[in-house]
C-alpha positions as CSV (number, residue, x, y, z in Angstrom):
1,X,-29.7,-0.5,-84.7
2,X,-29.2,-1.9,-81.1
3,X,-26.4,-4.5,-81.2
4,X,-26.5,-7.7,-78.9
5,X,-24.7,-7.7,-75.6
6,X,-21.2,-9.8,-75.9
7,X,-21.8,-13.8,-74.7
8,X,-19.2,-14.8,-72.0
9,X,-18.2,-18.0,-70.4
10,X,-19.7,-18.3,-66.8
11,X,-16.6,-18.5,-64.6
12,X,-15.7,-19.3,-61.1
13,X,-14.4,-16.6,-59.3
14,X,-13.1,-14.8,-62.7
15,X,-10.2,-14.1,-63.9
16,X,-9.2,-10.6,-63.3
17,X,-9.0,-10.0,-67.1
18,X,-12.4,-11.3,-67.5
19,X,-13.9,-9.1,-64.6
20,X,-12.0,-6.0,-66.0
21,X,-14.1,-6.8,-69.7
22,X,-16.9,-7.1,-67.9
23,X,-17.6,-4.4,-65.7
24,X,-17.2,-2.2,-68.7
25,X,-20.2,-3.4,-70.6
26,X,-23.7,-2.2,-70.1
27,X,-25.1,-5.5,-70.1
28,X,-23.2,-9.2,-70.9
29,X,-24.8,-12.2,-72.0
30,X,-23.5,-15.6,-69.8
31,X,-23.6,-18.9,-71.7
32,X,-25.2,-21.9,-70.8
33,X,-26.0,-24.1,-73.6
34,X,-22.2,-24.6,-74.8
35,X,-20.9,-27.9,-74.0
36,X,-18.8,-28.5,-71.1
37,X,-15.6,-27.2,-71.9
38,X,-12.8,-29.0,-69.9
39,X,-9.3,-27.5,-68.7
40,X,-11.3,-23.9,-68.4
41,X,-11.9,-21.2,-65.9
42,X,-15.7,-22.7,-65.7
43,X,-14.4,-24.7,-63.0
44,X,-11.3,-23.6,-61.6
45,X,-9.4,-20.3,-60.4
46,X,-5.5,-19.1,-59.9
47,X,-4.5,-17.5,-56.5
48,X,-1.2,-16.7,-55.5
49,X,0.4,-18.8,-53.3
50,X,3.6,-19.4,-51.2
51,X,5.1,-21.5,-54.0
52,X,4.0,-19.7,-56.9
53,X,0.4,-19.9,-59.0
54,X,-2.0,-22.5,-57.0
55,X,-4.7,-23.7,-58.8
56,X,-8.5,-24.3,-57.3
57,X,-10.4,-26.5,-59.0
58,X,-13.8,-27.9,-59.2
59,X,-14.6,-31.5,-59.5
60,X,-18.0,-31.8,-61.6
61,X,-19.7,-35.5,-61.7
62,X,-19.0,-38.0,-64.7
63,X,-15.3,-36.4,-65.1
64,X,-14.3,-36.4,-68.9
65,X,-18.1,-37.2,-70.1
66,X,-19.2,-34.0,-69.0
67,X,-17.8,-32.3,-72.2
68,X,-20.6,-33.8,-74.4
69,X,-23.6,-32.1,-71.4
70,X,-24.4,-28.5,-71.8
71,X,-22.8,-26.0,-69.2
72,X,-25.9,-25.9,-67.5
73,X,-26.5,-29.5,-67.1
74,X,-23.3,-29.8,-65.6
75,X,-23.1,-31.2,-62.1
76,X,-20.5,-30.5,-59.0
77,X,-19.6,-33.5,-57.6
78,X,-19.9,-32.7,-53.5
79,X,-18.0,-36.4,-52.8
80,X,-15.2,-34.8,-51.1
81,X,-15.1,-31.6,-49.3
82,X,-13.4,-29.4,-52.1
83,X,-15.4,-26.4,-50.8
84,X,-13.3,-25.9,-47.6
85,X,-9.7,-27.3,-48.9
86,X,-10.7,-24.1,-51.6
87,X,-11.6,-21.9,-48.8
88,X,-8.3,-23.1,-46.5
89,X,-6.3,-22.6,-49.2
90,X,-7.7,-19.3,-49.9
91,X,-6.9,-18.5,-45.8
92,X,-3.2,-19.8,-45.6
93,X,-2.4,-17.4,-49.6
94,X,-3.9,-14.5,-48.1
95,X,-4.3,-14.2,-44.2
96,X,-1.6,-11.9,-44.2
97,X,-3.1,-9.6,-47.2
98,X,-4.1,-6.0,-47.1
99,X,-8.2,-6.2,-47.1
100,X,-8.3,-9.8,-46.5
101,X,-10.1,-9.6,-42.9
102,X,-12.3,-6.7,-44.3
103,X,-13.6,-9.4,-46.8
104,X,-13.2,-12.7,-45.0
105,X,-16.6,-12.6,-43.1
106,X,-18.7,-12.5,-46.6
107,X,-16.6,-14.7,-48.2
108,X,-16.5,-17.7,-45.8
109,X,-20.0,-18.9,-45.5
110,X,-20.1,-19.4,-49.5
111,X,-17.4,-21.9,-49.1
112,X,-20.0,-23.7,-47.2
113,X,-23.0,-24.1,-49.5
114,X,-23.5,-26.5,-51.0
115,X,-24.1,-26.6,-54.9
116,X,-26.1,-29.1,-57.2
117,X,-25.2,-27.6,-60.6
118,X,-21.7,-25.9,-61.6
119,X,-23.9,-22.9,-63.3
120,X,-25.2,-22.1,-59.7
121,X,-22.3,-21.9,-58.4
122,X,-20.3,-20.0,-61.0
123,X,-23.4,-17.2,-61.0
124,X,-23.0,-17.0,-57.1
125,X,-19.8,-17.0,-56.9
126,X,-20.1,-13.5,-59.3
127,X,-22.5,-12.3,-57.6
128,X,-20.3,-12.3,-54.9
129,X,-18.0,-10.3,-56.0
130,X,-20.1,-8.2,-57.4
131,X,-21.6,-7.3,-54.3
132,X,-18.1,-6.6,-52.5
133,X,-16.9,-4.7,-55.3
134,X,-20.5,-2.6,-56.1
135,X,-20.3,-3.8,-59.8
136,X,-23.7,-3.7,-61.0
137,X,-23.6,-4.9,-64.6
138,X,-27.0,-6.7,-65.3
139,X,-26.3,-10.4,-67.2
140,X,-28.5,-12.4,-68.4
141,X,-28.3,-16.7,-69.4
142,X,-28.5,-17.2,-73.0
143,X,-31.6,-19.1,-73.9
144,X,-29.9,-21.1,-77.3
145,X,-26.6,-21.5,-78.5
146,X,-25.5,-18.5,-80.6
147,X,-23.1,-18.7,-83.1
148,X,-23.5,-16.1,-85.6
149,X,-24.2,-12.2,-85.2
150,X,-23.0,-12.2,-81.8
151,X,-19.6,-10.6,-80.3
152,X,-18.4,-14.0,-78.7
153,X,-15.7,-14.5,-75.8
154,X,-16.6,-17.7,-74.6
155,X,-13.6,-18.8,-75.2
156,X,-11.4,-16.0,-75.2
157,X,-10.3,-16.4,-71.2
158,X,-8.7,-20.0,-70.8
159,X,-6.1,-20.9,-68.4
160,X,-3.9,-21.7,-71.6
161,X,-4.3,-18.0,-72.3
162,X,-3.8,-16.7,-68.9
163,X,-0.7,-14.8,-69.4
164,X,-1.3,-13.5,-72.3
165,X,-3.7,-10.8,-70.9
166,X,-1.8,-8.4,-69.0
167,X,-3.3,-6.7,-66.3
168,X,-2.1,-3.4,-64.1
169,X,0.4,-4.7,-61.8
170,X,-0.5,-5.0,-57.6
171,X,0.9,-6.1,-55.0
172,X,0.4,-9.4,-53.9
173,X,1.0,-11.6,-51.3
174,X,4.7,-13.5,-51.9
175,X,5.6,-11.3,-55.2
176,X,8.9,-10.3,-53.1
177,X,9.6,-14.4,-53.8
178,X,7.7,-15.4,-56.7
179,X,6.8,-11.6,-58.6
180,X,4.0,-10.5,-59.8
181,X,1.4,-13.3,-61.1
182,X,-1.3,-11.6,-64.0
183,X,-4.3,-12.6,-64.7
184,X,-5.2,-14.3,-61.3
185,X,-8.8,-15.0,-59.8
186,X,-10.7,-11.8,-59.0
187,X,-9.8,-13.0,-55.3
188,X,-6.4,-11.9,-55.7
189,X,-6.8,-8.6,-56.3
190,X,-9.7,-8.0,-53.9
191,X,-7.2,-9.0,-51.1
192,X,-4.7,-7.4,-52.2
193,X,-6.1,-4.4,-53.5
194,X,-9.3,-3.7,-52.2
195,X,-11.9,-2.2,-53.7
């Protein structure tokens, strides 16, 4: 019998619990026909920074009426330049990190596309990473909405959740002030860790 790869939530820049799920699958299945679900890591990401957890987030168009459009109808709004206060604030948490100049040059000109649809952006944003990381686990997009018969995790990683999935301690940038921070965006670790 050959079982179904598991559906995840298409996140931007994943959380490091979500990457370390999915690099150990064969194959994963991304939604994009669930509704829009707000307060989630399908538009925003946690980095460390000087004053504790900072959070990036994404502004999609239509605000809280986006929760009744299907992920992948769901549209960044590009009013205001989000992209590089993201990227700045990325700079100023993690200049000073182990392996953040070996990854800086790759990283910087994706803060500078521009993205129509939040589903493009969260699939490049992964493919990304898994380019600097060598992480070659195929996805594909869901074609329906599966319920039933399916191992489902789309809503397994929320912010809400975040420290409740512990992850193997690194150092990071400011833990001598603030400690170590779980669960962060996959950003964190590559800076502080590497590859």
């Amino acid at each position: 019998m050959n079982q179904s790869p598991p559906i995840m939530d298409c996140e931007y820049f994943p959380s490091l619990a979500w990457y370390n799920f999915y690099r150990k699958q064969e194959k994963v299945l991304l939604e994009q026909y669930e509704h829009f679900v707000k307060s989630s890591y399908r538009t925003r990401t946690y980095i460390a920074g000087a004053n504790g957890v900072l959070c990036l987030s994404v502004p999609v168009e239509g605000g809280r009426q986006q929760r009744r459009r299907r992920m992948k109808d769901v549209k960044v709004c590009n009013l205001e330049a989000w992209q590089r206060h993201h990227w700045k604030s990325i700079c100023i948490a993690y200049r000073r990190a182990a392996f953040f100049e070996y990854f800086e040059d790759d990283l910087e000109p994706f803060f500078k596309k521009r993205f129509e649809w939040l589903m493009d952006l969260n699939l490049a944003s992964l493919e990304m990473v898994n380019k600097l990381l060598r992480i070659n686990v195929p996805y594909e997009l869901t074609s329906t909405y599966e319920k039933e018969g399916v191992e489902d995790l789309r809503s397994v990683h929320l912010p809400k959740n975040r420290l409740s999935h512990k992850v193997e301690e690194y150092v990071q940038p400011f833990s001598d002030r603030n400690g170590f921070e779980s669960n962060l965006s996959i950003l964190d670790y590559i800076f502080s860790a590497g590859k």
